[in-house]
N, C-alpha and C positions, 0 to 999 in steps of 0.2 A: 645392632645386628649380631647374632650367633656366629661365630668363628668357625669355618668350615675346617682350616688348617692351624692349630698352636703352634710353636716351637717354643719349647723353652729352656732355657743356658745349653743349645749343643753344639756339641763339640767332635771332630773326626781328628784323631790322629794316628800318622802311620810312622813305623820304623823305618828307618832309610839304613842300607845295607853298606860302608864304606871299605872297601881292601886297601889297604895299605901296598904301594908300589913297590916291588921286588925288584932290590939291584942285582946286577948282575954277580955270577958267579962261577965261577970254571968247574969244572966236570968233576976235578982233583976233591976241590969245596963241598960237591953233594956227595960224593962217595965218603969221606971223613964226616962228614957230620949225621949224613945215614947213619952212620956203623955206630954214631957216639950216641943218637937217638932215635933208633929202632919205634922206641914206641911214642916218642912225641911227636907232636905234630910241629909243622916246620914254621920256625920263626920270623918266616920272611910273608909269612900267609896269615898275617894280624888281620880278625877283619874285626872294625869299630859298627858302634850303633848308634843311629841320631832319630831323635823324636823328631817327627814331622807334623804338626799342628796343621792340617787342610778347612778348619774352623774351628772357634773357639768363641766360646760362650753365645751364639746367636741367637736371640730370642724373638719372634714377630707373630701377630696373627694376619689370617685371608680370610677375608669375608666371604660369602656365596654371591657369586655375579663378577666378582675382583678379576680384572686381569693385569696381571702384578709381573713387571719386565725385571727381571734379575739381570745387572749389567756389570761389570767389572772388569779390570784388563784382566789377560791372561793369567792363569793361575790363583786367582783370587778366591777360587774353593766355590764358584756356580754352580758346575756340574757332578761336582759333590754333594753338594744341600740338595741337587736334584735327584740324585739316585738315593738319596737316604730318605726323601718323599716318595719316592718310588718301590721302596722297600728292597731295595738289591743292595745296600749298603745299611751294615749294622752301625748307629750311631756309637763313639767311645764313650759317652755321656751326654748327658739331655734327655728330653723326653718329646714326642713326635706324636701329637694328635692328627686324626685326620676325619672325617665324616661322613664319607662319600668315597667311589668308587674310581679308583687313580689309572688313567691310560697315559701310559709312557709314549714319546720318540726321541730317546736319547740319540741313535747313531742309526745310521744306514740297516738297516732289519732287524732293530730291536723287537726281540719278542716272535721273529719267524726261521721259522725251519729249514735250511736251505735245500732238502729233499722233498719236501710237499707243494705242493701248485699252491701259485696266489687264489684260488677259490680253497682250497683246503687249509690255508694258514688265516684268509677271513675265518673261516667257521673256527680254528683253532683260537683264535685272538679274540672272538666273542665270547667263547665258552668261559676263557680265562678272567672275564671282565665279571662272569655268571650270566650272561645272556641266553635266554633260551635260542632252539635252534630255528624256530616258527620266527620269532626274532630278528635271528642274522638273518635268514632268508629276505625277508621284507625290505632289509636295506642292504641285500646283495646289490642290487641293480644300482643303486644310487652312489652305492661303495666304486665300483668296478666305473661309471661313468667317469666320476671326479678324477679317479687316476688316472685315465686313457691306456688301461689295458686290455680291453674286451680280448682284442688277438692270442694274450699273451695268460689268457687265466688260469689256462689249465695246462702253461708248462713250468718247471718246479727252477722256484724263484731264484736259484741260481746261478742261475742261466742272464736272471735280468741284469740290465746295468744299473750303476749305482739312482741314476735318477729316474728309473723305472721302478726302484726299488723303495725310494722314499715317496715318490709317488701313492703308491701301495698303501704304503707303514700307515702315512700320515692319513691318508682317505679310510683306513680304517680307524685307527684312534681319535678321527674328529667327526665320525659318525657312529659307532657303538655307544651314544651316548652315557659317556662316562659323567660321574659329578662334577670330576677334575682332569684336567689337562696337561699336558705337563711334555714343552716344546724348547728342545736345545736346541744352538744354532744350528742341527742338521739342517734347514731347510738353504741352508745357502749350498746344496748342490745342488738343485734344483734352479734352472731357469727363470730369467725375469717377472714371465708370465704367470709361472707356477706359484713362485712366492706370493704374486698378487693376489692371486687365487686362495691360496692360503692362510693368508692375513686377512682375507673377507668371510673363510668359512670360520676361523677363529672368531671373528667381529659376532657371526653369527650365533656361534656356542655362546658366548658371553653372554649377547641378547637375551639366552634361554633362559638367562639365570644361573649358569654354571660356570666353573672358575676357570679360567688360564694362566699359567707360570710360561713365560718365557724368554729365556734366555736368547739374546742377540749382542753382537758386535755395531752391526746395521742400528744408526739409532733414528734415524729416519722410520724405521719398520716400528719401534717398542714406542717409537713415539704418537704413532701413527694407531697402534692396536692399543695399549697400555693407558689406564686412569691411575696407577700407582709404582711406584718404581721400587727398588730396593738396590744399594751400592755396597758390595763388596769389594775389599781390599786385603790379603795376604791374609784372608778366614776370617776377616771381622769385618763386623756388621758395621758403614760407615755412615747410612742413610736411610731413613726407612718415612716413605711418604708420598704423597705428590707426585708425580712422575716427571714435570718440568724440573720443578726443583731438586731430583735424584738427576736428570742431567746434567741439568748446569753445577753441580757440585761435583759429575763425575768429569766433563770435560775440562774444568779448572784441574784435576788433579790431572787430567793427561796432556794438560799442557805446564804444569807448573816450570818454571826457571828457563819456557820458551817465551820467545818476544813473536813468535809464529802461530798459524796452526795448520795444521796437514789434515787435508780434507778428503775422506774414505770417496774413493769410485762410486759410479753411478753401479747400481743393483745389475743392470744388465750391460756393462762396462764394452763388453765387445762389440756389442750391437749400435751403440752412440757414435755419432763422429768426432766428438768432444768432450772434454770432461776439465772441469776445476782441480788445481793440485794443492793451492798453498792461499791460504787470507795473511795479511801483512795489519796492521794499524799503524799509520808514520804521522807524525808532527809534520809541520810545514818544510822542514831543511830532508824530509824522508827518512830518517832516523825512527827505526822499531821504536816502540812507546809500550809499559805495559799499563799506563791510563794515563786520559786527560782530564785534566784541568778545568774546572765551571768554567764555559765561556770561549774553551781554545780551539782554535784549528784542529784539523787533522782529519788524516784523511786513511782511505780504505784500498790496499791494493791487490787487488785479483790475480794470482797466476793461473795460468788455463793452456790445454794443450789442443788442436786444430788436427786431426789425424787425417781426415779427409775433407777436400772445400766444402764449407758450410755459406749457403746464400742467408743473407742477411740475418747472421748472428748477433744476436743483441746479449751482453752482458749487463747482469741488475745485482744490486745489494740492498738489502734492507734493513732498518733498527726498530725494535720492538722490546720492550718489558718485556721483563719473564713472564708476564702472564699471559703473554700472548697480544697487547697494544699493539698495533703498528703504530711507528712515529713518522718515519721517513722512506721512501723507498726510492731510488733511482735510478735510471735507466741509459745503455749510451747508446749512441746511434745504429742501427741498423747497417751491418757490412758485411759485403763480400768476403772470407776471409781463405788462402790457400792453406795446405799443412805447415803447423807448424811452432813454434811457442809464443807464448802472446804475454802482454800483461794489464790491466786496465786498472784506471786510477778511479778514483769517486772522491770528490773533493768535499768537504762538510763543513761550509763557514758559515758560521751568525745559528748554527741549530745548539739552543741553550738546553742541557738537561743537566735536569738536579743528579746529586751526587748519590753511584750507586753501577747498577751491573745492570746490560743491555744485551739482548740476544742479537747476530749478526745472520741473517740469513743470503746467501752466494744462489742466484740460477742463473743461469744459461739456456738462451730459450733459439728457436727460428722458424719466423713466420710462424708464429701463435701456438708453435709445437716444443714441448721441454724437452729437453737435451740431458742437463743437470741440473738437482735442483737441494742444495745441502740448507737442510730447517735451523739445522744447530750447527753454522760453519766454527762462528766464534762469539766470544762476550767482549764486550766495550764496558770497561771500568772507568766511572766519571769520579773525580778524587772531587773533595771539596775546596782545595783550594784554587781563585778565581786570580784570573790574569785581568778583569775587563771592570 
């Protein structure tokens, strides 16, 4: 397949500005050293300069149809490589093919005018794509639907709140039919509902044949839209493939030298009565483990929080390959439970797996409704050496 997007060897770096801290000095001190250096400038206002690498040497290609999840902790240079696809960032080096027509939403009203009505900033954000105006018109109505602003079209977008505003952005950028799409984690201002929504009309561009880039936190969501992942780490390229396997290499690194893992909220956090906080892996005596042994014990322990009585809240864990197998999945009883903090055990004796890395998934369900439900809580590392 032809490469819609190249990258190749680039690179962003910015200067970082440092001042050097001024000690103190009495009054007697500025007027003697004024009068001795009129015309220098004052030695106590050293300012240093530091190269800041924001990426460095990344190179990938995006196919046409690819939707390709850019995921990395904080700072790792995402929304960097995303505005320098987006053309609002000059590359320091490299070079940046592209083949298709690129709709942005980086941040909360990228790309609108906050004195024009959301009907005059569609027509503005079409024009800018090159759409004709016979065009925008035709997917006015379907634009203005998706958001749920009819009320609010023609007062000037200012005025909206932020999740009236992404609302907007994004219902225009994923209908101007662009070649390419290109979605930061803005949409996490946006409601449980909206993201759903969101992540379905993206499923949908993709279907069309056209591409999507985006960046989330949420890996439930990239896992869920995404066939190809890509892992940066402090501007370098760490992983580029697979999307499973760009997770599970990226949550090994966000849990490295923990015997833990901490498991991100539910999407619509406030809305749930409950939610999972923490997966454990313990040997028989409950002692953290970071793998077992061919053949051994051990077990899986669930922290979970109860905010409001939940009737027959059931807690489940599951093991599966990376490639998605399930091997095991089990469940505990059905209970009443009041607020409050819990913890549940899943015991795992006589399940033999070969030696290697296992996906762990954590729900929380009641009466047949999900609650929580984390795809990638943790990995189960089985070592090869055998107790049995």
């Amino acid at each position: 397949m032809t490469a819609i997007i190249k990258v190749e060897n680039l690179g962003k770096s910015y200067f970082l500005r440092h001042r050097q801290p001024v000690r103190y000095v009495a009054l007697r001190d500025v007027i003697v050293n004024s009068t001795k250096n009129l015309l220098k400038p004052s030695s106590q206002k050293k300012t240093a300069f530091e190269e800041f690498w924001a990426l460095r040497d990344v190179s990938f290609e995006v196919n046409a149809g690819d939707r390709l999840g850019i995921i990395g902790r904080n700072g790792a240079g995402k929304s960097t490589l995303l505005k320098i696809l987006s053309r609002i960032v000059e590359p320091t080096k490299g070079r940046v093919t592209i083949g298709g027509k690129v709709a942005s939403l980086l941040e909360v009203g990228t790309g609108f005018h906050p004195e024009l009505t959301g009907r005059e900033n569609i027509f503005l954000n079409g024009a800018i794509l090159g759409m004709r105006r016979s065009e925008i018109k035709n997917k006015l109505d379907e634009i203005v639907a998706f958001a749920e602003v009819e009320k609010f079209l023609d007062t000037p977008v200012k005025r909206y709140s932020s999740g009236m505003y992404v609302r907007l952005a994004f219902a225009v950028a994923a209908h101007l039919e662009p070649e390419i799409l290109v979605v930061d984690e803005v949409l996490a201002v946006g409601d449980a509902s909206f993201q759903k929504k969101c992540i379905g009309r993206m499923q949908e561009v993709a279907g069309e044949g056209r591409t999507v880039l985006f960046v989330s936190h949420n890996m439930d969501s990239v896992q869920r839209l995404c066939n190809k992942g890509m892992l940066l780490n402090k501007g370098n390229l760490i992983l580029d493939g697979n999307i499973n396997a760009v997770l599970t290499k990226y949550l090994e690194s966000v849990n490295e030298g923990q015997l833990w893992y901490d498991l991100p909220p539910p999407a619509d956090a406030e809305a749930q009565p409950a939610f999972a906080s923490r997966l454990q892996i313990e040997n028989k005596k409950g002692d953290m483990i970071r793998e077992v042994p061919i053949g051994d014990y051990f077990q899986l322990r669930v922290f979970f929080t109860v905010k409001k009585e939940v009737r027959d809240m059931v807690v489940a864990t599951g093991i599966s390959t990376l490639l998605e197998q399930p091997l095991r999945t089990t469940w505990g009883y059905p209970t009443t439970l009041p607020p409050g903090e819990y913890e549940a055990v899943f015991k795992n004796d006589g399940l033999i797996l070969a030696d290697g890395q296992y996906k762990v998934t954590v729900g929380l369900s009641s009466q047949k409704l999900s609650i929580h439900y984390i795809e990638n809580a943790g990995l189960l590392n089985i070592s090869e050496v055998s107790t049995i």
